[in-house]
PLY file of the C-alpha trace (Angstrom):
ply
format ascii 1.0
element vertex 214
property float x
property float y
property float z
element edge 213
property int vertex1
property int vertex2
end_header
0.00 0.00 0.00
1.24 3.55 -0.88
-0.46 6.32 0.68
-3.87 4.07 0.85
-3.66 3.08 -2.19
-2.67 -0.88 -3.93
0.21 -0.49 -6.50
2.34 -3.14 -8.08
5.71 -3.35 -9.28
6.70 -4.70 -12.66
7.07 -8.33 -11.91
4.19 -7.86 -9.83
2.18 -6.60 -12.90
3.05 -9.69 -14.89
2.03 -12.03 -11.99
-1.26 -10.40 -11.74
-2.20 -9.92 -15.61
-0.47 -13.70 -16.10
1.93 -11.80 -18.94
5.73 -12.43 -18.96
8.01 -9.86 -18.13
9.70 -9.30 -21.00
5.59 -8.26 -22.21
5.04 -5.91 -19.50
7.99 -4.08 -20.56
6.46 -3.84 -24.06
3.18 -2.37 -22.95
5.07 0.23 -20.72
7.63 0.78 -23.87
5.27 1.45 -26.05
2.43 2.65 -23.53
1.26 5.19 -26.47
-0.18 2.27 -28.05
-1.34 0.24 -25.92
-2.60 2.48 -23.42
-0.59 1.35 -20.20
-0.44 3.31 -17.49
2.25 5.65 -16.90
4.91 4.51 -13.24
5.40 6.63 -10.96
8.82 6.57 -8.46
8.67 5.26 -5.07
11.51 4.54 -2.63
13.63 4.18 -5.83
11.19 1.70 -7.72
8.70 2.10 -10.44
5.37 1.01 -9.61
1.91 1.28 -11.00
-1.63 1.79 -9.55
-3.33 -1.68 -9.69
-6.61 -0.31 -10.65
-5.02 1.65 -13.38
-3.47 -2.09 -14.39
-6.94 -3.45 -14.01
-8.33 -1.42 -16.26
-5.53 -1.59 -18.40
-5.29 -5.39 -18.87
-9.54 -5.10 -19.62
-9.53 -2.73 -22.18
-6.43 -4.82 -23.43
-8.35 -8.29 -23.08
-11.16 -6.80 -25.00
-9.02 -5.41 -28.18
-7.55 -8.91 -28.52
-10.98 -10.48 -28.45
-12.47 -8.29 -30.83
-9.55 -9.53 -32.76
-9.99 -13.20 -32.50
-8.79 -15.68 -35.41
-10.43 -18.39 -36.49
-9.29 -22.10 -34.40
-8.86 -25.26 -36.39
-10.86 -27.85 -34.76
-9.65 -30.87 -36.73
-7.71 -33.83 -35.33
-7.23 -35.85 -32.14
-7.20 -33.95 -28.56
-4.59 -35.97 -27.26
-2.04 -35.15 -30.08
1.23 -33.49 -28.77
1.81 -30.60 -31.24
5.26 -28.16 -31.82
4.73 -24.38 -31.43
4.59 -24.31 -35.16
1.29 -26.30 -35.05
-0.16 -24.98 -32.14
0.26 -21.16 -33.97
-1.67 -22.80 -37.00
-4.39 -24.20 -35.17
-4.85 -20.84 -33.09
-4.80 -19.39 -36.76
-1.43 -17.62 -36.28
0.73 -16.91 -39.13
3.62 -17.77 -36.76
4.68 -19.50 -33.59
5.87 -16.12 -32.33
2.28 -14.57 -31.98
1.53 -17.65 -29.42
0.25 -16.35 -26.12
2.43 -16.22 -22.72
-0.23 -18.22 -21.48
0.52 -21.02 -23.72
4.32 -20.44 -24.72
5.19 -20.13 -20.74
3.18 -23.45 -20.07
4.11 -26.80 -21.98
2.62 -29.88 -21.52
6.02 -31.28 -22.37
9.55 -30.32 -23.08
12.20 -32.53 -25.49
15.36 -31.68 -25.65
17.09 -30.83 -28.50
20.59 -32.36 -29.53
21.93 -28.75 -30.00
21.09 -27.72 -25.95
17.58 -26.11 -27.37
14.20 -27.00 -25.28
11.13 -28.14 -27.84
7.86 -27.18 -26.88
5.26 -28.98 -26.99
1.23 -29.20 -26.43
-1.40 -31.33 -26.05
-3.86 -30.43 -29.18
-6.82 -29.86 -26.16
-4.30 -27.25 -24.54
-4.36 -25.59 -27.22
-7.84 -25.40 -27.57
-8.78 -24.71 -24.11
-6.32 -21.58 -24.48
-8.12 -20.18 -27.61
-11.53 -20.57 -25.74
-10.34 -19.05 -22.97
-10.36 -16.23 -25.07
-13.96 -15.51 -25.21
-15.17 -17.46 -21.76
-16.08 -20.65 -23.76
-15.84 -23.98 -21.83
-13.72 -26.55 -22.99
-13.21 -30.35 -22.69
-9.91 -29.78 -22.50
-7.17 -28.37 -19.62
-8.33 -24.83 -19.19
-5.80 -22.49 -18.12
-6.88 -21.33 -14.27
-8.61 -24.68 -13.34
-7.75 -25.85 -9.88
-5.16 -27.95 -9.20
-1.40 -28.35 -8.80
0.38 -24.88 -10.49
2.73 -26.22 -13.19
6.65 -24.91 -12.72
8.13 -22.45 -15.31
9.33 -24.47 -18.24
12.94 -22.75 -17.37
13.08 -23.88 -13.46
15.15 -26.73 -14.21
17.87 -25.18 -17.18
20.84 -25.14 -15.75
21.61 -21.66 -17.53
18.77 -20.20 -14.63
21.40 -19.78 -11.87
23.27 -17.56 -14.53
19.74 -15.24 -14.62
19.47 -15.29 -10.73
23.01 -14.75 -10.09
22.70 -11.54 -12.53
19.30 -10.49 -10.83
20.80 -10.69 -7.47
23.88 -8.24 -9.05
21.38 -5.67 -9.88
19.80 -5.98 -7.41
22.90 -5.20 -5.06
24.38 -2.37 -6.82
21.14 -0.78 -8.02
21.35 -1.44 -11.39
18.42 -0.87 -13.66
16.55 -3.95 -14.58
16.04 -2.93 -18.45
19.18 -4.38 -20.61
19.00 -7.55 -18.53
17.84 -9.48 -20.98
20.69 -8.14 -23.67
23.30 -8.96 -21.14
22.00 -12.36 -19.99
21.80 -13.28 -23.77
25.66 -12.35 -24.27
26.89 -13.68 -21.27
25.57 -17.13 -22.43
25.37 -16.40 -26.51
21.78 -17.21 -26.42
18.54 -15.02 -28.13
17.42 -12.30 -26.73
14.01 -13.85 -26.00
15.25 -16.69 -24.65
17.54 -14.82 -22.26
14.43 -12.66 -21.26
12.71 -15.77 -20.09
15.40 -17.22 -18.20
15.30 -13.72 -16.01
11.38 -14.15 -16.01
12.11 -17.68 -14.57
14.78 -16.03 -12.73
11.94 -13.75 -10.59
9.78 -16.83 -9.90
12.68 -18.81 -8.50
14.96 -16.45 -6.74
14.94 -14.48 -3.55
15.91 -11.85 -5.62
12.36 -11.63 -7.44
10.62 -8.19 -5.99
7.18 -9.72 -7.52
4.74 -8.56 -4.70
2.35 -6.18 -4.15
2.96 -3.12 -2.29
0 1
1 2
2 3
3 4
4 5
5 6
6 7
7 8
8 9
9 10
10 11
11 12
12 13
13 14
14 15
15 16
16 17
17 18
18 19
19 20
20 21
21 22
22 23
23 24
24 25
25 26
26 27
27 28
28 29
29 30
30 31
31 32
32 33
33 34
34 35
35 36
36 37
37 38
38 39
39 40
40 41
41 42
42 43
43 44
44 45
45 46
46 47
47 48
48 49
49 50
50 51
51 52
52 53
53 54
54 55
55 56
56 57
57 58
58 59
59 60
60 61
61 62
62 63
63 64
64 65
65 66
66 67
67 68
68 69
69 70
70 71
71 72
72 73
73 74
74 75
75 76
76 77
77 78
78 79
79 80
80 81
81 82
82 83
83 84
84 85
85 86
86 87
87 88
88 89
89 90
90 91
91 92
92 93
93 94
94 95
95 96
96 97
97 98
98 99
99 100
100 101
101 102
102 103
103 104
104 105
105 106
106 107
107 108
108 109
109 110
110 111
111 112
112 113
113 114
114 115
115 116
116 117
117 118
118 119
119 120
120 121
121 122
122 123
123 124
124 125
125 126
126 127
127 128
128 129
129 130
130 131
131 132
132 133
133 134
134 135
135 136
136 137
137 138
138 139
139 140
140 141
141 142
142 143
143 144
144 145
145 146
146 147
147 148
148 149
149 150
150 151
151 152
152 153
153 154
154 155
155 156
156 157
157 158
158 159
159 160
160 161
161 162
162 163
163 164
164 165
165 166
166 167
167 168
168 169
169 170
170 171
171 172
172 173
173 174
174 175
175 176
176 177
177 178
178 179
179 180
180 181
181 182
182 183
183 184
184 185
185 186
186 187
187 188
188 189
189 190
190 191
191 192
192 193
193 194
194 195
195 196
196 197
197 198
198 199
199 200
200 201
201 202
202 203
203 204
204 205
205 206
206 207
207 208
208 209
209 210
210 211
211 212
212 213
């Protein structure tokens, strides 16, 4: 609470909206467009007003279902699909439009011979994501259901300690969290976005993550 009134800090913001990091950071970068709330400074942190994120993330939900594609329907529920398959039956032209809800939650991950992780979903995940679009009930898993919360697909890499250990830096000497990501990625010579979830991981995981509400 800050003079009476709820706010939230950035990781805070995710956890509460269920967006990545890396995502809240693109609605405050380019808050013009999206029409996210402005921070404001507190004891040396930027924070936001949670009914300003509230109804933010409404407004927000609403766009994107007024936007809905068309799902593909066809085949068996129980098929495990790629991210490239999952995009097509959402009606994505590519994997990288997939949702944080779905790209953050595997129902399984393979690993690659070249160190890389391989999503994949059950074709009824995928589903029950695209109707909880809209509300619609589904057969399938639908995201928010009760039961045991499934870890971040990056809690066991063993390149996480790297993200916490560079978290816990900042976090000592005060440095800004933005360009995290960039130096995470060269430290290990991995993507960008792949660097940006390890620190998202990172926040879940460490006692470095600030993710609360004030």
């Amino acid at each position: 609470m800050i003079g009476g009134r709820q706010a939230l800090d950035r990781a805070a913001v995710g956890a509460h909206t269920e967006a990545a990091y890396s995502t809240v950071n693109h609605w405050h970068r380019h808050r013009a467009r999206f029409g996210f709330p402005e921070s404001f400074r507190h004891d040396g942190r930027d924070w936001f007003w949670l009914d300003d994120i509230e109804a933010f993330h409404a407004a927000h939900q609403a766009a994107k279902r007024a936007e809905l594609t068309k799902v593909d329907r066809r085949g068996n529920p129980e098929d495990l699909i790629g991210s490239g398959q999952a995009a097509k039956v959402l009606g994505y032209s590519s994997y990288r439009n997939l949702p944080d809800t779905l790209y953050d939650q595997p129902d399984r991950l393979d690993a690659l011979p070249d160190g890389r992780m391989r999503r994949l979903w059950f074709r009824r995940t995928v589903w029950a994501v695209a109707d909880a679009r809209t509300g619609r009930q589904s057969t399938g898993r639908t995201p928010g259901t009760p039961g045991a919360r499934k870890p971040h697909p990056y809690a066991d890499d063993p390149r996480l300690p790297s993200a916490i250990a560079l978290l816990a830096e900042a976090d000592r000497t005060g440095r800004k969290l933005r360009g995290l990501g960039v130096a995470l990625a060269r430290q290990l010579g991995i993507t960008q976005r792949t660097a940006q979830r390890l620190i998202a991981a990172a926040y879940t995981t460490s006692d470095t993550s600030s993710g609360q509400t004030a």
